[in-house]
Residue frames relative to the residue before (quaternion, step in Angstrom):
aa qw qx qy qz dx dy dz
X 1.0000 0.0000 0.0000 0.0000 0.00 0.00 0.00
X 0.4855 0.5866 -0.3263 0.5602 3.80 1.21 -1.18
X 0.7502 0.4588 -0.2703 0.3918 3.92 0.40 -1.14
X 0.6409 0.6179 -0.2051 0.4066 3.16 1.40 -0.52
X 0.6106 0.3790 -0.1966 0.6670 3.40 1.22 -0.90
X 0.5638 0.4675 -0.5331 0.4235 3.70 0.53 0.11
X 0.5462 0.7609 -0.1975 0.2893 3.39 0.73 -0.88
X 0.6740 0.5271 -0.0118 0.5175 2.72 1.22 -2.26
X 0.7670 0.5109 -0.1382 0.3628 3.33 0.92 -0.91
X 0.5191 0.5850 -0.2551 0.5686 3.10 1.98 -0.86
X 0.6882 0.5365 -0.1908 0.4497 3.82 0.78 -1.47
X 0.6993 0.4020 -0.4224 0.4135 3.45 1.04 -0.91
X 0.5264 -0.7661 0.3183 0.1862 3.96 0.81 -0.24
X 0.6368 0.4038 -0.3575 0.5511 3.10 1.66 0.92
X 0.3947 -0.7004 0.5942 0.0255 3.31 -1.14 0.61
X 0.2942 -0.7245 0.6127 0.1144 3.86 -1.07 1.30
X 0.0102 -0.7598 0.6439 0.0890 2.95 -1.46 0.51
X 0.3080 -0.6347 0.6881 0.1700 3.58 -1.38 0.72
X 0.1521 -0.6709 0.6978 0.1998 3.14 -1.86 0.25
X 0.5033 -0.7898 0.3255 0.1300 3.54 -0.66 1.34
X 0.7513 0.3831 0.1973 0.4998 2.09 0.68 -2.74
X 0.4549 -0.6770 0.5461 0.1911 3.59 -1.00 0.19
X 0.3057 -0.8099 0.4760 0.1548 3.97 -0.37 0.90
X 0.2333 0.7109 -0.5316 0.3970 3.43 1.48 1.00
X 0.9122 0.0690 -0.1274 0.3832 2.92 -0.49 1.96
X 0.4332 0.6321 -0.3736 0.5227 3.36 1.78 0.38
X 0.6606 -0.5152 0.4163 0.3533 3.65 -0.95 0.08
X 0.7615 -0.4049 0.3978 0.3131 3.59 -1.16 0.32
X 0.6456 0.4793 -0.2321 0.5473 3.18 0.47 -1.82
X 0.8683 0.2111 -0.3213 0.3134 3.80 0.14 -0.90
X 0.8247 0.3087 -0.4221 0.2155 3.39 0.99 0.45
X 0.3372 0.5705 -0.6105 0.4337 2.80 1.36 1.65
X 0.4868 0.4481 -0.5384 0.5219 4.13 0.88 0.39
X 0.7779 0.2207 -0.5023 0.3063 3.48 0.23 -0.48
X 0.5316 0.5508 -0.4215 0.4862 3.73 0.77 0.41
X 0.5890 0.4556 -0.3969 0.5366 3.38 0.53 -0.29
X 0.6406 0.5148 -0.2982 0.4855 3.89 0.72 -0.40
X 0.6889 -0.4932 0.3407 0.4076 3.39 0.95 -0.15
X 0.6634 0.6678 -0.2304 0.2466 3.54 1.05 -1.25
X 0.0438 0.8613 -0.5015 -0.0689 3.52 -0.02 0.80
X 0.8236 -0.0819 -0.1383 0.5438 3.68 1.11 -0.01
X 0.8077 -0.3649 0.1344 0.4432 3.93 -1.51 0.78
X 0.8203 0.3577 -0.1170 0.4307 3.85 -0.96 0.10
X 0.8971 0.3020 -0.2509 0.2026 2.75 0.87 -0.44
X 0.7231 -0.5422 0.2715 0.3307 4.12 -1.25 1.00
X 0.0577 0.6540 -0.7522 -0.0551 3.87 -1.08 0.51
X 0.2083 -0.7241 0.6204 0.2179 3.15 -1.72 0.21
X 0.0421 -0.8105 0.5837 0.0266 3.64 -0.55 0.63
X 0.7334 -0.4513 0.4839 0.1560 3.06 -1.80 0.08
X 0.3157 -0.7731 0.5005 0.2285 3.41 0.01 1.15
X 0.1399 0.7498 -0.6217 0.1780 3.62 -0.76 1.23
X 0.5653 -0.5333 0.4918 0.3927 3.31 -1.28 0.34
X 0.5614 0.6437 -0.3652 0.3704 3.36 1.25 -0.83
X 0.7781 0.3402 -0.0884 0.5206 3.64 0.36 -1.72
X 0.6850 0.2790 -0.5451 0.3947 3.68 0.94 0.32
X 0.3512 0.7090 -0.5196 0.3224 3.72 1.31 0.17
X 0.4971 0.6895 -0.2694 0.4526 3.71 1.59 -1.59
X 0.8697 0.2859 -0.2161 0.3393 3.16 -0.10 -1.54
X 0.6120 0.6245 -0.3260 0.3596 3.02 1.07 -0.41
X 0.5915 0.6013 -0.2962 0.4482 3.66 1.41 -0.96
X 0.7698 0.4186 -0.0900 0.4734 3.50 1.77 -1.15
X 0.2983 0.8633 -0.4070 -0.0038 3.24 1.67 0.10
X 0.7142 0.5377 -0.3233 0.3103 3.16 0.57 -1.10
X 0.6501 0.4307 -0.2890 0.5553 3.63 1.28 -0.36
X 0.8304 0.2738 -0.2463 0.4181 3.71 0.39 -0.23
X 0.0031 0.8192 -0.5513 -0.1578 4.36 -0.47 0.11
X 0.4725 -0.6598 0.5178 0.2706 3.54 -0.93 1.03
X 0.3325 -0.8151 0.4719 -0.0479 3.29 -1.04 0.85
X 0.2453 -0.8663 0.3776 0.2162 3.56 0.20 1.48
């Protein structure tokens, strides 16, 4: 059943993100990606659209942010 709702989640095409870490002391550039993602304060969940675009994002911010199944 657990394998199922993975599925469901993969097919529907979007993809959560948390922010962990705090950008105290990171560069501009990355905390206008994490704002450009949606995030506006720690902990807390966005859902986007799975794109090549917005995983390029998370990826630039990884260490501060983890996708959430």
């Amino acid at each position: 059943m657990t394998a199922q709702k993975k599925t469901a989640a993969k097919s529907s095409g979007n993809v959560k993100i948390k922010w962990v870490v705090s950008f105290i002391g990171c560069t501009d550039d990355m905390r206008q990606t994490i704002r450009g993602l949606g995030l506006r304060r720690l902990h807390q969940v966005v859902e986007r659209q799975d794109t090549p675009a917005v995983r390029g994002m998370i990826h630039k911010v990884r260490h501060l942010v983890e996708v959430v199944e």
